[in-house]
N, C-alpha and C positions, 0 to 999 in steps of 0.2 A: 290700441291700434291693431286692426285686423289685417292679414296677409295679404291683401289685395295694394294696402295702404305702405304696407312695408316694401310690398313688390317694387311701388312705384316710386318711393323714397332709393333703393337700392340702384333704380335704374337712373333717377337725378345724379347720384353719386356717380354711378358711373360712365355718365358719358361727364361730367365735371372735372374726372380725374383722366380722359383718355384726349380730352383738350389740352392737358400738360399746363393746367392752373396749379396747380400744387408742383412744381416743379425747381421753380425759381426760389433758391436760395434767399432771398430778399422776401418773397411771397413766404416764406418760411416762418423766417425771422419776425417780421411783420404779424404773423397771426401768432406768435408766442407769445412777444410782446401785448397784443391787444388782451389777449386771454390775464396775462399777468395783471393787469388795469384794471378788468373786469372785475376778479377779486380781491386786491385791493379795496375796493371801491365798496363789494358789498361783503364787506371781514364780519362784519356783526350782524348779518343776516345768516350767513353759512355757520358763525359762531352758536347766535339760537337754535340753528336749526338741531346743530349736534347736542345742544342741549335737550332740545326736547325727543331726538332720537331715540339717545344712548345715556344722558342723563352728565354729558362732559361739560366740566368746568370750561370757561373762557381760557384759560391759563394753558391747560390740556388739548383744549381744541387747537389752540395753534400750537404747540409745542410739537404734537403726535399728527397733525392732521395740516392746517392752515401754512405752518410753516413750514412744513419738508414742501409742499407743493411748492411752496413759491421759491425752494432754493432750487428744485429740479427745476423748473421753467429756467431761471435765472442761469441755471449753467447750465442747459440748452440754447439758450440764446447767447451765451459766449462761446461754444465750440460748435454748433452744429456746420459750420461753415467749413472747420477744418475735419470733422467727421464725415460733410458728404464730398470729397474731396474725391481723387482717383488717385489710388496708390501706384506706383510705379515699383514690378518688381522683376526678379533674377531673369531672364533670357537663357537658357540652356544654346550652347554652341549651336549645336543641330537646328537653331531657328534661323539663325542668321540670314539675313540680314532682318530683325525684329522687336518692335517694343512691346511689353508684357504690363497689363497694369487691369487691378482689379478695382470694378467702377461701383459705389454703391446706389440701389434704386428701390424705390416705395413698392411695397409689395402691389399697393392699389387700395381698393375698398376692405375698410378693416373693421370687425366687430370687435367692443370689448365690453366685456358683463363683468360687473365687480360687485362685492359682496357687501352687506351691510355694517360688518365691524370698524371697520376703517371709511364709512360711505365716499368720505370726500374724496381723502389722498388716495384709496386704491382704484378710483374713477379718474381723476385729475392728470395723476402722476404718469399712467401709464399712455394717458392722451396727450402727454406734452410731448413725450418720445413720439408717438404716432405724428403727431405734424414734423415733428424734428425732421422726421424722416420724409417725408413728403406726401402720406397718403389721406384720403378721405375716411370718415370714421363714422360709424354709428355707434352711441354708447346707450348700453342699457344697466341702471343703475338698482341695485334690488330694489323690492318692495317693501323690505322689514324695515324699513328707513324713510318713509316718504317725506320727510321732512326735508330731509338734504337734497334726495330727490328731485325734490319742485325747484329746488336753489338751484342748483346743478344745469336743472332744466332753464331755468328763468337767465343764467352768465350764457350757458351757450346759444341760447335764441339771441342772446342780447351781441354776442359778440362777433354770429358765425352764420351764413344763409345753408340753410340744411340740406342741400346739396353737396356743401363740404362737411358740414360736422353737425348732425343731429341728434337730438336723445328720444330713445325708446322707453314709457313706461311700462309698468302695467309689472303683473305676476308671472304665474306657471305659463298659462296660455302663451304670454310676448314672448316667454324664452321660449318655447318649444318652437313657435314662428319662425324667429331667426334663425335658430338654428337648421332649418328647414331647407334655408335660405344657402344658395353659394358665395361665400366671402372670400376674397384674395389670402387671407388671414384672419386666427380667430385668440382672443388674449380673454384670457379666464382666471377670474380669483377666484376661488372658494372654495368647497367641501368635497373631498375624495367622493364623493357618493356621485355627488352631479359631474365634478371632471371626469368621470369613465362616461357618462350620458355625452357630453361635448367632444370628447375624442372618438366615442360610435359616431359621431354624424359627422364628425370633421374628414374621417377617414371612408363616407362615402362617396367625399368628394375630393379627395387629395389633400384637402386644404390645411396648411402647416398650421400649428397652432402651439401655442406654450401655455403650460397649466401652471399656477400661483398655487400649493395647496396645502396641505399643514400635518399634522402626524402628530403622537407624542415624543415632544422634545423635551430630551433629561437634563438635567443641571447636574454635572459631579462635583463635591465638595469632598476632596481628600484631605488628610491630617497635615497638610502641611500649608492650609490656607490661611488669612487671615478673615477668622467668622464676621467679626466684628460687621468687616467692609462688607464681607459674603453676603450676609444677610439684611444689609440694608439695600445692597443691589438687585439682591431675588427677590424683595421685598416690594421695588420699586415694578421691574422688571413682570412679576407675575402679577400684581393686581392694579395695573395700569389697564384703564378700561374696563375693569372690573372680571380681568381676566380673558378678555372677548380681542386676543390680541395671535394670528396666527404661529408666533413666534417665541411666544409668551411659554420659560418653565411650564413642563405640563407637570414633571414627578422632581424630585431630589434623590439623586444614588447618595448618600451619605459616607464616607468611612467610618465604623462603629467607634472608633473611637473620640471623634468630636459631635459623634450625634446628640449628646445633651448639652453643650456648648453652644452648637448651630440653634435647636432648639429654642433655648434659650434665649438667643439674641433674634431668631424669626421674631418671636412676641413681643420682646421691646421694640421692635422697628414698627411694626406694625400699630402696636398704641402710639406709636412716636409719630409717624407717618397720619395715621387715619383716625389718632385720636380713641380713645376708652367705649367710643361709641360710636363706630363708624356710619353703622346706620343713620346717624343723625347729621353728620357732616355733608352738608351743601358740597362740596368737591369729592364727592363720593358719587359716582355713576349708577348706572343701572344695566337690568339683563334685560337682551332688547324686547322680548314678550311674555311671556307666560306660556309656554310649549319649552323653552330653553329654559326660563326658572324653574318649571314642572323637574325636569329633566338632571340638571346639575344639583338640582335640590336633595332627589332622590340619590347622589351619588354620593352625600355626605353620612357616614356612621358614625351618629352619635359616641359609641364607644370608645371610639379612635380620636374621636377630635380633642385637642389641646388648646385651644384656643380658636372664637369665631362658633360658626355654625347657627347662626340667628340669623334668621329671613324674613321679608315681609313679604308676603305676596300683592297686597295693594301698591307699592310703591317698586316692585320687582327688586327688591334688593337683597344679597345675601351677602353678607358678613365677611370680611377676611377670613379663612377659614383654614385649619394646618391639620393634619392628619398625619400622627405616625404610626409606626408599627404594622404599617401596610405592606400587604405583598402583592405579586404578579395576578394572585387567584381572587383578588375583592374586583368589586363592581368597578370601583374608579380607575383600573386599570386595563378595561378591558375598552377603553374608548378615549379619543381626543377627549377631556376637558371642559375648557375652552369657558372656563369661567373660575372663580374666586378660590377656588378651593387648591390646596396644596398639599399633595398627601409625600410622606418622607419614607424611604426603603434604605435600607441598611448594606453594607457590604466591609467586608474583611481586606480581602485582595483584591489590585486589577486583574488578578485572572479571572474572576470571579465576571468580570463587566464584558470584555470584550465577548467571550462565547454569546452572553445572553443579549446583549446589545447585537450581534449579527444575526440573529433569529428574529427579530422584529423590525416593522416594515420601516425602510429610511428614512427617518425624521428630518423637517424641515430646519432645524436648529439641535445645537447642542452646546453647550457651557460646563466649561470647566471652570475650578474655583482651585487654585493651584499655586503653588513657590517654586514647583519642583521641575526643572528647565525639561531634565531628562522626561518627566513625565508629560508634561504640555506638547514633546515632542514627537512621544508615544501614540497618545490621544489621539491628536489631528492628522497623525498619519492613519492609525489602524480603523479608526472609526467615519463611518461612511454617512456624511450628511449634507445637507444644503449649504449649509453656511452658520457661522457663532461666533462668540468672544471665550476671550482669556480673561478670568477674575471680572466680567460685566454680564450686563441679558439685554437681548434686543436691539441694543446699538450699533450693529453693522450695517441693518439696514437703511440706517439715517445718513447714509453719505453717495453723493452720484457719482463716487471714482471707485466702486466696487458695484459689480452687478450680485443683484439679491433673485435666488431662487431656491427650488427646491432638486433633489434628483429620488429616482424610482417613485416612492409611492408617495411623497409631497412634493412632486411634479416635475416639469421639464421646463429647460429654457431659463432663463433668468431678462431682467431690465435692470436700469438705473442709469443715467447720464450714459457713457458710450456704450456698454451691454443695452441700453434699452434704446436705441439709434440701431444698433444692429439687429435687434430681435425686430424690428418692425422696416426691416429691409432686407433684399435679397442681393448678395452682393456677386457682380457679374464677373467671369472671367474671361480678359479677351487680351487675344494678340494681335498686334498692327503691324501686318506685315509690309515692309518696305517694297516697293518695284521696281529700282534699278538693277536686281543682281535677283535670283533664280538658278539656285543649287539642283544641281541633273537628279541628284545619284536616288532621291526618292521612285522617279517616274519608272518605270519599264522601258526597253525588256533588262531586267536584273541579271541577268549573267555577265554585265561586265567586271572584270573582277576588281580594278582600281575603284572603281564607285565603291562596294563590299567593302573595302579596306579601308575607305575615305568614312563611313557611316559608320563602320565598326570602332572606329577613332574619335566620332562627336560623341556615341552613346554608351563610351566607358562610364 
């Protein structure tokens, strides 16, 4: 799609949303619901396609993808009602006679570009909040995924006239376009490299925007955890999707002295999980091309590995793969991940975490593996991140009653059920001021001195 083509797409949308069509709570509801239907309807078309993607099981695909969408729709269409509601709040004396109440409203025409590792849910999810809220949207879905893509493309033609809600293909070219473009709002998942590219051009134009983005997220496992569970949950937690998960263990801080215990129980979870030959197991994924398997490939040393480290390049697949004895200075630490590999770092004392943990840039996740109340209480205070669990991985973002984001350099803003209702609305402040009664003492001329005394008395 060329700029000319987008121009005129953008300006459909916007006279669509300045008719006050997206307005109506009912019109709301109505198009969440239709959307929900849509997929439904085609579960095993979006299923293949993440198959032929990303390489996901049926089982996988809805588990991580199919079905958080359809719980977010679902509980959008149960609260979006009392979310776009008008709050009614405090009146300060000095207004009187007046009602104060904060209204919320669709920002307008909204872009959202989402990433290939999640194709479906981090396109879907963030579009059910956008209607929630009441604006029009164009979504552009990567290109490392075209599979999901065309599905994606094929529910919203089928559900939605592109006026209100249209999808953009294509690669580099289509992003640079829209971006190009002035939008009300702009919603971005993906890679710190391109969210500073979308915050340069969002900030030529004003335009508010929240970045979805990723970092490396550490796992701590201190001596007072139970390994067992520990490492069936980081087990699950890091090589789900075969690692290609923004939120997904990127390192392990160990306490040295359950690091050959935890060890230990990594590689029984992992045979137990993915089987003696993961490679071979049909519910084993893939890396989505060959520039990322080049890539992650190269970031595994042999010398270090414990288990895994077998790739195929014809079928993009590498191995569960566990690395210890690693430090801050090897190659796999000097980058997000973002794939199978699991390298393990050692440590003595928590004094030892915090200093080094505040020098590196704020990850979007962090996990503790812990018994120790005083410490879990340590942790979540001193340490500065998006968001995590206690003794799990990845699971906080599976629920629409906590909004899921990043802060500093895995991004800004957060969504999910009413976080993500709010990030894709601007919420109005206004007073209703009464006109039977009309207090003097603001107007001029101010030298009387009873007025003085009467103001000096509202704005204690």
């Amino acid at each position: 799609m060329n700029s000319r083509t987008i121009d005129s797409l953008l300006d459909s949308q916007r006279n669509f949303f300045r008719q006050g069509a997206t307005l109506p709570i009912s019109f709301r509801l109505d198009m969440l619901k239709k959307l929900y239907a849509a997929i439904k309807k085609h579960e095993h078309e979006i299923s293949d396609a993440l198959k032929s993607d990303l390489g996901k099981s049926d089982f996988e695909g809805f588990m991580c993808e199919i079905g958080l969408v359809l719980s977010e729709i679902s509980y959008m269409i149960r609260h979006t009602r009392r979310f776009a509601r008008k709050k009614t709040v405090y009146t300060p004396l000095a207004q009187f006679s007046s009602r104060s109440y904060q209204k919320p409203s669709p920002y307008g025409n909204v872009l959202i570009m989402s990433p290939w590792n999640y194709p479906f849910l981090l396109t879907i999810d963030p579009l059910a909040d956008a209607i929630a809220a009441g604006n029009t949207v164009i979504l552009k879905p990567s290109a490392y995924s075209p599979a999901t893509g065309a599905v994606i493309e094929k529910i919203i033609a089928e559900c939605f006239p592109p006026e209100y809600v249209a999808v953009v293909t294509g690669g580099r070219e289509e992003n640079a376009a829209l971006l190009e473009k002035k939008f009300d709002f702009v919603f971005f998942t993906g890679s710190q490299s391109v969210g500073k590219e979308v915050l340069r051009h969002t900030a030529e134009t004003l335009t508010p925007a929240v970045l979805e983005l990723g970092g490396k997220s550490p796992c701590i496992v201190d001596s007072s955890a139970k390994i067992k569970l520990a490492a069936k949950r980081i087990v699950f937690g890091k090589f789900v999707n075969c690692g290609q998960t923004c939120v997904a263990p990127d390192y392990i801080l160990c306490q040295r002295s359950v690091k050959d215990s935890l060890i230990k129980e990594l590689c029984c979870q992992i045979k137990k999980q993915y089987g003696e030959h993961p490679l071979t197991n049909p519910d084993y994924g893939k890396i989505i091309n060959e520039k990322h398997f080049d890539r992650i490939s190269g970031l595994i040393d042999p010398a270090k590995t414990i288990i895994g480290g077998e790739t195929d390049r014809s079928s993009l697949q590498i191995a569960p793969t566990v690395m210890s004895n690693v430090t801050h200075e090897d190659a796999i630490m000097q980058e997000e991940i973002f794939g199978p590999v699991l390298p393990i770092l050692t440590f003595n004392d928590f004094d030892e975490i915090y200093p080094a943990l505040s020098k590196q840039p704020k990850p979007l996740a962090l996990y503790l593996f812990s018994e120790d109340r005083d410490r879990i209480r340590e942790v979540t205070s001193r340490c500065s991140y998006g968001g995590g669990c206690i003794n799990d991985t990845i699971i906080h973002l599976a629920t629409s009653e906590m909004g899921f984001g990043g802060v500093g350099e895995s991004g800004m803003g957060s969504y999910h059920g009413k976080a993500g209702f709010d990030a894709f609305s601007h919420t109005k402040s206004i007073v209703n001021k009464h006109t039977w009664i009309d207090l003097p003492m603001r107007y001029q001329p101010y030298h009387r001195r009873f007025y003085g005394k009467l103001l000096r008395l509202f704005l204690r």
